[in-house]
C-alpha positions as CSV (number, residue, x, y, z in Angstrom):
1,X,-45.5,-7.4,-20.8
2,X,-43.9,-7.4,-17.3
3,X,-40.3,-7.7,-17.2
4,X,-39.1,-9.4,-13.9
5,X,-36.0,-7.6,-13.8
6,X,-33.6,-10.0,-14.4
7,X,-31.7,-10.7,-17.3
8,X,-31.0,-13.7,-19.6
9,X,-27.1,-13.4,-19.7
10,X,-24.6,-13.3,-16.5
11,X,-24.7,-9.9,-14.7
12,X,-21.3,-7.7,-15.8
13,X,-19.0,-7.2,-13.2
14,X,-19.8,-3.7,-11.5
15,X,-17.0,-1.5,-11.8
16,X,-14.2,-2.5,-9.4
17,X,-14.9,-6.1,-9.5
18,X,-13.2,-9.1,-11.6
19,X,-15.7,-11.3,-13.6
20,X,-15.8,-13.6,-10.9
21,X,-17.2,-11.2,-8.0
22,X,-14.0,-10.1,-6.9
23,X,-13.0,-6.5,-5.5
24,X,-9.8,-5.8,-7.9
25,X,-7.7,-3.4,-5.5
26,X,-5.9,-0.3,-7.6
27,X,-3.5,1.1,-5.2
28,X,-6.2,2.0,-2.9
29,X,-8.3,3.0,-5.3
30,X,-10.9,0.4,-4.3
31,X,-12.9,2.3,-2.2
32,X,-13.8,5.1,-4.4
33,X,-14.4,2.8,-6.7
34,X,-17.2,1.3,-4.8
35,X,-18.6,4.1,-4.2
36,X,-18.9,4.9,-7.8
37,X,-20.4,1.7,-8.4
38,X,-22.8,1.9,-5.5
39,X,-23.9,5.6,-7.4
40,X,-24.6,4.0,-10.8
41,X,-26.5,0.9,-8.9
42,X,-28.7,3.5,-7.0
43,X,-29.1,6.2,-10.7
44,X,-30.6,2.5,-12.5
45,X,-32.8,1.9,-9.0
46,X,-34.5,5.0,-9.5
47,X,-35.1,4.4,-13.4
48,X,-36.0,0.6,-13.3
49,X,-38.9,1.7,-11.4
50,X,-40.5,3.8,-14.1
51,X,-43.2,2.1,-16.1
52,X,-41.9,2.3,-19.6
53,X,-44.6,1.5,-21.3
54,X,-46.6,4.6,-19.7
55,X,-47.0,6.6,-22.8
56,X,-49.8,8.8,-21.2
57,X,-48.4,12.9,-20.8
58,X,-47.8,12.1,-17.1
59,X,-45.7,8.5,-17.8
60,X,-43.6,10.7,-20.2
61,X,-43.1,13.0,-17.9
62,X,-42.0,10.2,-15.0
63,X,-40.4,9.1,-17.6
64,X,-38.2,12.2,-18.5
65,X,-37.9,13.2,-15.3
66,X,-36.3,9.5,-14.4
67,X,-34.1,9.6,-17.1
68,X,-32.7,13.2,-16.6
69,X,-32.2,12.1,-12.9
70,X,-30.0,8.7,-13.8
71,X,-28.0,11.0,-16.7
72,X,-27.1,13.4,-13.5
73,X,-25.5,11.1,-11.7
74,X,-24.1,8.9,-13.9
75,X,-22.4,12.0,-15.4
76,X,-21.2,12.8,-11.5
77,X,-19.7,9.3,-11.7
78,X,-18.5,10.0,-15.3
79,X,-16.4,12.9,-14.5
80,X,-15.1,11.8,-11.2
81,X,-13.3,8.9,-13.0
82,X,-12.1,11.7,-15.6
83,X,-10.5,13.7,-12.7
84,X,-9.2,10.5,-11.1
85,X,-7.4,9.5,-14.3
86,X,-6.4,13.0,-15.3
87,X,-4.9,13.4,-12.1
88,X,-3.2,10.3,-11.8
89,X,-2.1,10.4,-15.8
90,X,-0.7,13.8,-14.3
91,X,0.9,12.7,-11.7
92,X,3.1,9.4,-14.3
93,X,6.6,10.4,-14.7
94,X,7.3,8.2,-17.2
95,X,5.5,6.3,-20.3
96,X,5.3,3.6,-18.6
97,X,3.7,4.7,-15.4
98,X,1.2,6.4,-17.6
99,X,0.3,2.8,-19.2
100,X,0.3,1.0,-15.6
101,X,-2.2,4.1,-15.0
102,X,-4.6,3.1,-18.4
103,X,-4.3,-0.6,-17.3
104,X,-5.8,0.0,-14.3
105,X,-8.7,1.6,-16.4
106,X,-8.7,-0.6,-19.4
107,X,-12.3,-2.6,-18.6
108,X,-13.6,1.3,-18.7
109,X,-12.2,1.6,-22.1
110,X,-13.4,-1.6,-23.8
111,X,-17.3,-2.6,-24.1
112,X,-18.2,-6.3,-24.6
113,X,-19.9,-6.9,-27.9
């Protein structure tokens, strides 16, 4: 079976947008966050290529070799939003800065089921 791609349910937002398609600024935080998002689109790119269903030696080694490659970057993504928030969490002065700081990361914190 081919799969066209495209998926049965509504696309989730990519990181730094609202549900509705919207760039949600953070304090100028926007940009980065695009970037991040463009990173994640271009680590799935290079694994939605890969013929899964390749179970030959050679299709599991495109395969391994795909997946190692999107777990790379998305752990470069992964641990520049760890820094970002470890340096901003550093940077809170009060309690309350330090939950205006979480808000702004909450949709990272919560999966829908």
């Amino acid at each position: 079976m081919v799969s066209s791609g495209r998926s049965l349910s509504a696309p989730a937002p990519r990181a730094g947008q609202a549900a509705d398609g919207q760039v949600q600024k953070h304090s100028g935080q926007d940009v980065a966050g695009i970037e991040l998002a463009e990173e994640i689109e271009a680590a799935y790119e290079a694994i939605k290529t890969t013929d899964v269903l390749d179970v030959s030696p050679e299709g599991t080694q495109v395969w391994s070799q795909a997946e190692a490659a999107y777990n790379e970057r998305v752990a470069r993504v992964e641990n520049s939003l760890i820094a970002r928030l470890r340096d901003l969490l550093g940077q809170a002065k009060s309690a309350r800065e330090m939950l205006r700081v979480l808000s702004q990361f909450n949709s990272l914190f919560v999966r829908p089921k």
